[in-house]
DRENPA-453409 format. One record per atom (N, C-alpha, C): residue in three letters; chain; x, y, z. Coordinates in nm, 4 decimals, always signed. Atoms other than C-alpha are relative to their C-alpha. Layout:
N
 rest kette     east    north       up
  ala     A        X        Y        Z
...
***
This chain:
115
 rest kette     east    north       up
  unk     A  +0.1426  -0.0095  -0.0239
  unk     A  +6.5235 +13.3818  +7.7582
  unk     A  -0.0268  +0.0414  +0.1453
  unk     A  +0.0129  -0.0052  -0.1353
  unk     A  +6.5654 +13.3947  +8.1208
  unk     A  +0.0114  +0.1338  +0.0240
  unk     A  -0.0344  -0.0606  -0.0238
  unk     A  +6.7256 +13.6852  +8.0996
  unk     A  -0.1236  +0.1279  -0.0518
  unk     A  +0.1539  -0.0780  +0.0082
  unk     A  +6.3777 +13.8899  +7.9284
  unk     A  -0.0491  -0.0282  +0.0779
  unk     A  +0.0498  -0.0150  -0.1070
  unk     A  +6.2299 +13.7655  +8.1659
  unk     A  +0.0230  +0.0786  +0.1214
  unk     A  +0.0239  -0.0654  -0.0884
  unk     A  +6.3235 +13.9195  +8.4232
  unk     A  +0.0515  +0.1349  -0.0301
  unk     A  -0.0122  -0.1463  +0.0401
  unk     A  +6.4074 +14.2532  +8.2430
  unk     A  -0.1609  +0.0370  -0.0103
  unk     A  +0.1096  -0.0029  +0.0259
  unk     A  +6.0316 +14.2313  +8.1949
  unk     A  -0.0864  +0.0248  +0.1225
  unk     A  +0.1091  +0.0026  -0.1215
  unk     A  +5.9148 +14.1575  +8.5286
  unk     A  +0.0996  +0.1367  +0.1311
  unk     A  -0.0835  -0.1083  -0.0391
  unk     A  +6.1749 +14.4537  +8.6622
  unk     A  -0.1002  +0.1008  -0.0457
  unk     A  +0.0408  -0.1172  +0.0351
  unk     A  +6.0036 +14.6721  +8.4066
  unk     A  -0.1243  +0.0031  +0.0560
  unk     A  +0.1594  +0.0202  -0.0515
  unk     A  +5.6349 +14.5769  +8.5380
  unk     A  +0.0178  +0.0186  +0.1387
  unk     A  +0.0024  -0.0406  -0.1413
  unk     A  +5.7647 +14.6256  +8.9212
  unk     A  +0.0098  +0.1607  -0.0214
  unk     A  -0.0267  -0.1528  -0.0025
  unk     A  +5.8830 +14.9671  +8.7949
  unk     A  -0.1137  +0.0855  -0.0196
  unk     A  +0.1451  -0.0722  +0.0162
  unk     A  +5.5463 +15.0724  +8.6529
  unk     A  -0.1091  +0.0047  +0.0790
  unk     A  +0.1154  +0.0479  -0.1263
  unk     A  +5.3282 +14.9013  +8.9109
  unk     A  +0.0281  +0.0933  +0.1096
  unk     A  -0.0239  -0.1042  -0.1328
  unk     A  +5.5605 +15.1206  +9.2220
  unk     A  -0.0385  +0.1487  -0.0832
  unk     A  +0.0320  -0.1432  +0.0133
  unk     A  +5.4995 +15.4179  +8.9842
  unk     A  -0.1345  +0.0624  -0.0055
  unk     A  +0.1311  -0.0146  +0.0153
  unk     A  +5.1646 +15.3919  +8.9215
  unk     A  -0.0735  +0.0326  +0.1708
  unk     A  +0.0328  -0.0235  -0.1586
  unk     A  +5.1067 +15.3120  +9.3567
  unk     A  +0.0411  +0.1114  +0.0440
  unk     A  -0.1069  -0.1527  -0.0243
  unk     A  +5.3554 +15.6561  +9.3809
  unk     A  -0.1183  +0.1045  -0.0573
  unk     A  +0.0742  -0.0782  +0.0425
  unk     A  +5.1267 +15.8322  +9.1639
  unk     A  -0.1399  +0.0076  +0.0828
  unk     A  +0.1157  -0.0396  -0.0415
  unk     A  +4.8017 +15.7768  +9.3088
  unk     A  -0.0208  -0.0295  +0.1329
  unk     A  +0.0345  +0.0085  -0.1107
  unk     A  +4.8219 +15.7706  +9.6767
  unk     A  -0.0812  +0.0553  +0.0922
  unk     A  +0.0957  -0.1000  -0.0590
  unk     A  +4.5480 +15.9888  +9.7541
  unk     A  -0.0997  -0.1402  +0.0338
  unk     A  +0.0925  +0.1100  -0.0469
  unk     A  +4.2512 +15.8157  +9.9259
  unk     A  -0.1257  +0.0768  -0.0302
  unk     A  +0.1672  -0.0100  +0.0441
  unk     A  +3.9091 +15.8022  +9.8156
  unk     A  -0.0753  -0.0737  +0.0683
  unk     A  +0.0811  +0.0366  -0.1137
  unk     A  +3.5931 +15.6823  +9.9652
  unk     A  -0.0607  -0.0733  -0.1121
  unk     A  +0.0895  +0.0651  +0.0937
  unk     A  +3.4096 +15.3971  +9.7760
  unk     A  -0.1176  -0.0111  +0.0731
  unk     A  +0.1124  +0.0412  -0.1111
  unk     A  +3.0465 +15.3510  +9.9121
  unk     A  -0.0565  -0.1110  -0.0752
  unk     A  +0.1045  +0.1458  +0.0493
  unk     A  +2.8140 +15.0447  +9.8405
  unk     A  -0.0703  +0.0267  -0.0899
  unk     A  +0.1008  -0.0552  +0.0523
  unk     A  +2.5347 +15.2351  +9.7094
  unk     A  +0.0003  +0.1267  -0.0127
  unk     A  -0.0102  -0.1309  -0.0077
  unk     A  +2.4632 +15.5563  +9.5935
  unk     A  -0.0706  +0.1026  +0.0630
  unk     A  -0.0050  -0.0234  -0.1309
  unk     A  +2.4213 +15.7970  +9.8497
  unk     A  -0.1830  +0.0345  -0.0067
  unk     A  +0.1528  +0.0086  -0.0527
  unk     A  +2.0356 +15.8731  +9.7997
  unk     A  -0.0888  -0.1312  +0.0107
  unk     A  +0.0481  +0.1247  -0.0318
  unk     A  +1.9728 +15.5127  +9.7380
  unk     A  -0.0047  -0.0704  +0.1730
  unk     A  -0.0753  +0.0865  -0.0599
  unk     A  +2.1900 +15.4210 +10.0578
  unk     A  -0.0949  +0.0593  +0.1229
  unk     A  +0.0636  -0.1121  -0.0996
  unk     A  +1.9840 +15.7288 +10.2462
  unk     A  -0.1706  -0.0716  +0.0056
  unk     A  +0.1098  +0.1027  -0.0036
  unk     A  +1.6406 +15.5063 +10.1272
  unk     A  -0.0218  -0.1108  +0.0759
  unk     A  -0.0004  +0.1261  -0.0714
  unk     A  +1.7329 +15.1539 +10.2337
  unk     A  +0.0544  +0.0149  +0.1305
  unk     A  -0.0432  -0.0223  -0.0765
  unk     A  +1.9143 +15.2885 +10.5213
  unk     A  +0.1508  -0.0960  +0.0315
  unk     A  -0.0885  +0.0234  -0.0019
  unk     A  +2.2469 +15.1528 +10.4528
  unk     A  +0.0817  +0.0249  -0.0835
  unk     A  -0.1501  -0.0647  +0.0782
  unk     A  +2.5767 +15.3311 +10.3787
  unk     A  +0.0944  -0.0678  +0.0632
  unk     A  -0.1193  +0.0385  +0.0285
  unk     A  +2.8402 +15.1361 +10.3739
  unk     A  +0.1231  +0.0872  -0.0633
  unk     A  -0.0968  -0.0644  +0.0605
  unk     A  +3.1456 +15.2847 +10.2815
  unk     A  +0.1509  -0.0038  +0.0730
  unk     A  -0.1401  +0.0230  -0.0156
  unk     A  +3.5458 +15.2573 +10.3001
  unk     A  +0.1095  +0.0774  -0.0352
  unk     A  -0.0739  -0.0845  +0.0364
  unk     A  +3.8350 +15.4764 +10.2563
  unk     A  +0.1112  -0.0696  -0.0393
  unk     A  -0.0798  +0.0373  +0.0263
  unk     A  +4.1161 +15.3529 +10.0829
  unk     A  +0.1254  +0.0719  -0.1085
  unk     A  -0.0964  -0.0284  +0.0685
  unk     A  +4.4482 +15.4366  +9.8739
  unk     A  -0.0569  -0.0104  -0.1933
  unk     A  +0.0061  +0.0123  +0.1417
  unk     A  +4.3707 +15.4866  +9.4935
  unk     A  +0.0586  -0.1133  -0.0739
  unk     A  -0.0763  +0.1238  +0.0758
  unk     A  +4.6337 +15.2220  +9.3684
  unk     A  -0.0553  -0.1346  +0.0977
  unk     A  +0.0527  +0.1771  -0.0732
  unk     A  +4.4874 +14.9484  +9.6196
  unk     A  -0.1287  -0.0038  -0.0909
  unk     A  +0.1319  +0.0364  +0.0246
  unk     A  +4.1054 +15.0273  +9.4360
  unk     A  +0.0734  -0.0424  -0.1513
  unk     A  -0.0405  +0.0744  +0.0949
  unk     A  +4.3008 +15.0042  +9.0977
  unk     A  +0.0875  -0.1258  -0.0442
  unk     A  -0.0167  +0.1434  -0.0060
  unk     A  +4.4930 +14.7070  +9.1635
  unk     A  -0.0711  -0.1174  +0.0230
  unk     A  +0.0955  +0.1364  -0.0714
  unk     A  +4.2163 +14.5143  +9.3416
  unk     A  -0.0863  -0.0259  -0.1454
  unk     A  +0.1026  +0.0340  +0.0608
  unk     A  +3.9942 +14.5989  +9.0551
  unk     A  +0.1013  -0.0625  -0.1382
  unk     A  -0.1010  +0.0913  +0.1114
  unk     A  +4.2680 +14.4440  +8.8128
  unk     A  +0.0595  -0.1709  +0.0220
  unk     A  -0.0192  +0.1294  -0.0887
  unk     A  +4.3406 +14.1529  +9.0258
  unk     A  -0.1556  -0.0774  -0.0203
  unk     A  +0.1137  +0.0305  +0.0247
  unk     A  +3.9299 +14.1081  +9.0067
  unk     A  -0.0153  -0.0714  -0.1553
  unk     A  -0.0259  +0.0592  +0.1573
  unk     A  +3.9487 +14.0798  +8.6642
  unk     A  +0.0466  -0.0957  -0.0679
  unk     A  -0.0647  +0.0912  +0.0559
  unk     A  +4.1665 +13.8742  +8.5487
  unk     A  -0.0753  -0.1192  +0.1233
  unk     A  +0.0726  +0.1121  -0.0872
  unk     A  +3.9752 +13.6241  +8.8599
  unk     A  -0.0509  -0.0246  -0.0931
  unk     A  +0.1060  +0.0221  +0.0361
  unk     A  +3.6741 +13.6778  +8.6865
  unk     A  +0.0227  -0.0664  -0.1589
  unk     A  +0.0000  +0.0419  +0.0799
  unk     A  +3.7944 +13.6279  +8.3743
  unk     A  +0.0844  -0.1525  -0.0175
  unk     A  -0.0471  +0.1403  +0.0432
  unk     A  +4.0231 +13.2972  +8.4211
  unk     A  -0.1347  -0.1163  +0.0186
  unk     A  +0.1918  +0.1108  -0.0009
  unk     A  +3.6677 +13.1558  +8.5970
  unk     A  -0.0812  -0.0149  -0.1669
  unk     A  +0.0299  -0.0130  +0.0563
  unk     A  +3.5029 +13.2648  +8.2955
  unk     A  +0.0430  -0.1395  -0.1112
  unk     A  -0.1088  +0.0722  +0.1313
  unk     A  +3.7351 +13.0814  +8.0426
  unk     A  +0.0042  -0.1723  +0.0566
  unk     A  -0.0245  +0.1152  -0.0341
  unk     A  +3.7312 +12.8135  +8.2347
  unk     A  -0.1275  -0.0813  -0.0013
  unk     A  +0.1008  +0.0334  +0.0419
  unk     A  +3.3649 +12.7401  +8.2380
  unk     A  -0.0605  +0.0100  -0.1053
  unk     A  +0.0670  +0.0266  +0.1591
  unk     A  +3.3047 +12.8111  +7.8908
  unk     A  +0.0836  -0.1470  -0.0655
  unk     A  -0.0881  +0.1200  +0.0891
  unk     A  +3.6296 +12.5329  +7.7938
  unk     A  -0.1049  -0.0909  +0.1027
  unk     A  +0.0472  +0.1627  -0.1007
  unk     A  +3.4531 +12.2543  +8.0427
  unk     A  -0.0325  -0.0675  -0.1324
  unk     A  +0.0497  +0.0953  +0.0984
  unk     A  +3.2902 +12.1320  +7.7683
  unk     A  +0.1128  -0.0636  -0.1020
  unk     A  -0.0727  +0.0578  +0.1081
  unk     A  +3.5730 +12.0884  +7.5454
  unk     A  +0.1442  -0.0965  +0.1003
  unk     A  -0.0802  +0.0830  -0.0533
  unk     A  +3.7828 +11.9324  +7.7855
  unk     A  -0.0597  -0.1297  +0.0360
  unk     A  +0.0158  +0.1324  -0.0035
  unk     A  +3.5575 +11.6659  +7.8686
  unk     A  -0.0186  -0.1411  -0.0953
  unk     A  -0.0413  +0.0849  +0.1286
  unk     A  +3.5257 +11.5973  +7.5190
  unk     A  +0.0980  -0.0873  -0.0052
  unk     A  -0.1729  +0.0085  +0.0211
  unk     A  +3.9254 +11.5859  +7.4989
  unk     A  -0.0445  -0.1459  +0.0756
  unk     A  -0.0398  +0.1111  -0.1162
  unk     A  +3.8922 +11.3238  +7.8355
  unk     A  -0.0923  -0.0942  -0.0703
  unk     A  +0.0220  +0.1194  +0.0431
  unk     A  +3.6314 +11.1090  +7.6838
  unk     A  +0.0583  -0.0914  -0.1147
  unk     A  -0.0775  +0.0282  +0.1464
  unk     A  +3.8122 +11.1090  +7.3176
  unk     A  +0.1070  -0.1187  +0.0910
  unk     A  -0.1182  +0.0922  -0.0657
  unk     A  +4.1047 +10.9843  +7.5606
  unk     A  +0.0144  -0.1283  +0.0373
  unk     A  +0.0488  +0.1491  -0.0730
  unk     A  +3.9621 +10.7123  +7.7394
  unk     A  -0.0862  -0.1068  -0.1485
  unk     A  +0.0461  +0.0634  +0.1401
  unk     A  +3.7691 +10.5778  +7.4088
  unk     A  +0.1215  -0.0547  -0.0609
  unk     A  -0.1134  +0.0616  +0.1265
  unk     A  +4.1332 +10.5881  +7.1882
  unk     A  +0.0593  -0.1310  +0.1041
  unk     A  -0.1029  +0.1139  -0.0964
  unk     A  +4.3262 +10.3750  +7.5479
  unk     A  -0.0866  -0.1138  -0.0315
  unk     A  +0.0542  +0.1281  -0.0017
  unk     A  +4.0253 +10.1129  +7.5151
  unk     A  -0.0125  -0.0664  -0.1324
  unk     A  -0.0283  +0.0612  +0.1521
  unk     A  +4.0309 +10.0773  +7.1133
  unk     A  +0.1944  -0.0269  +0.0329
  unk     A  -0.1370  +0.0055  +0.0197
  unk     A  +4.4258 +10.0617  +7.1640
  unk     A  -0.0091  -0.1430  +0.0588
  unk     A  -0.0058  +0.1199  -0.0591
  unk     A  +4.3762  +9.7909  +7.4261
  unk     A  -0.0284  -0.1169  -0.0695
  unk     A  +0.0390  +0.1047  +0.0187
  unk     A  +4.1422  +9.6038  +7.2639
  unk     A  +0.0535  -0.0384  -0.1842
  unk     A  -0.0518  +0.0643  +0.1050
  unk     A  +4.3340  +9.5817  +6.9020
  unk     A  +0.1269  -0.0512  +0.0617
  unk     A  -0.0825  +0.0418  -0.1119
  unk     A  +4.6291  +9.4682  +7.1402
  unk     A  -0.0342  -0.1803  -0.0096
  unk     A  +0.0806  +0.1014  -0.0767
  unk     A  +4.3979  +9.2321  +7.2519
  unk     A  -0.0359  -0.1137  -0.1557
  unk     A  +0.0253  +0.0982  +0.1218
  unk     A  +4.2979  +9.1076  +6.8887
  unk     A  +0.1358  -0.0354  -0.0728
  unk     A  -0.0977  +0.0362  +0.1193
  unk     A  +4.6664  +9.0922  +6.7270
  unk     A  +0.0512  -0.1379  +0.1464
  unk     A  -0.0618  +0.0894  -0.0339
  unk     A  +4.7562  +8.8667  +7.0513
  unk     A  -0.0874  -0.1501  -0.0255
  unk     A  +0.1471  +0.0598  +0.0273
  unk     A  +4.4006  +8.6483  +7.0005
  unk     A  +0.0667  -0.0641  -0.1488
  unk     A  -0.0412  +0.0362  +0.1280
  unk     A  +4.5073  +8.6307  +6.5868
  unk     A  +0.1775  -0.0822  +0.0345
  unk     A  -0.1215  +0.0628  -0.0327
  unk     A  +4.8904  +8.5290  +6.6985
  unk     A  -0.0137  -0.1874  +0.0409
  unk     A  +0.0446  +0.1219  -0.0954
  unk     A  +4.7256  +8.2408  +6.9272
  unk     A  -0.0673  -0.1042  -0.0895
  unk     A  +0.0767  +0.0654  +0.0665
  unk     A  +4.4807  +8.1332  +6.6759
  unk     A  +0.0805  -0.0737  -0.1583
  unk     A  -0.0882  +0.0585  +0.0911
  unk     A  +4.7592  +8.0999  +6.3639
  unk     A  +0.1266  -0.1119  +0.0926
  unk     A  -0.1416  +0.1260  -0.0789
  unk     A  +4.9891  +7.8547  +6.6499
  unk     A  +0.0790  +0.0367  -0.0187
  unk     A  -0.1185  -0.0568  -0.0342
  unk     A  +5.2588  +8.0810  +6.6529
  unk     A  +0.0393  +0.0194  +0.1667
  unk     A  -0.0215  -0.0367  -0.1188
  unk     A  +5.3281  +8.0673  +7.0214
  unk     A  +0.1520  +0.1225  +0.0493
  unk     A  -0.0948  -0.0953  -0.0144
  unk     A  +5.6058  +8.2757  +6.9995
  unk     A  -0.0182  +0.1474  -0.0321
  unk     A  +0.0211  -0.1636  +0.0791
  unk     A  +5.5201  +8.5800  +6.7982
  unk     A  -0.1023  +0.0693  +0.1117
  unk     A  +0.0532  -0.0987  -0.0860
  unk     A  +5.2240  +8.5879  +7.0538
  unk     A  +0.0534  +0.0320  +0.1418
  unk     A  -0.0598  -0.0050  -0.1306
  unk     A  +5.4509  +8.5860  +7.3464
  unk     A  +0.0840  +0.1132  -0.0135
  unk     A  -0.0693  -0.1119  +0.0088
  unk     A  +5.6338  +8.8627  +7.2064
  unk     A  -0.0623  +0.0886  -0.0242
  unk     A  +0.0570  -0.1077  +0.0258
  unk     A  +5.3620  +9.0757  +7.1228
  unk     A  -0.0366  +0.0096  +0.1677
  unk     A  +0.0209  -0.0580  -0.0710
  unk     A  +5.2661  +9.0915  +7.4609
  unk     A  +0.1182  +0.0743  +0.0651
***
């Protein structure tokens, strides 16, 4: 298993340097578009490598989307955590009633071993 692995993450370095190889030309991203930017009086703008705007904007992504995923589950995890805490205090408290029933039939032993 180990060993896909890293035939895997070999093959994904190989595509990733070919992909950065391929597009090293530089482009200009601006903020706004340029008659908008010519209105409000701000152009912003940056020159960068092609594979940095398509990596960043892939790197973005997957951000946006683990946030995403993660605020839609909230709800079901706190479910999960209250379910949790509910089953430990029913667990406790039948615990709590078989040592109670032990005590009450004068078995002092049986309830000394249930705890």
């Amino acid at each position: 298993m180990r060993t896909i692995r890293y035939v895997f993450l070999a093959a994904l370095a190989v595509a990733l340097i070919t992909i950065a190889l391929a597009n090293r030309s530089v482009v200009t991203l601006n903020l706004l578009p340029a008659e908008l930017a010519e209105y409000l009086g701000v152009g912003y703008s940056i020159s960068l490598p092609l594979f940095i705007v398509i990596f960043g904007a892939i790197i973005s992504g997957l951000f946006i989307g683990f946030v995403w995923e993660y605020m839609r589950e909230y709800k079901h995890r706190a479910a999960a955590s209250q379910h949790r805490r509910e089953k430990n205090q029913l667990a406790r408290e039948v615990s709590k009633l078989k040592v109670d029933k032990a005590k009450s039939e004068g078995d002092e032993v049986l309830a000394l071993l249930d705890t």
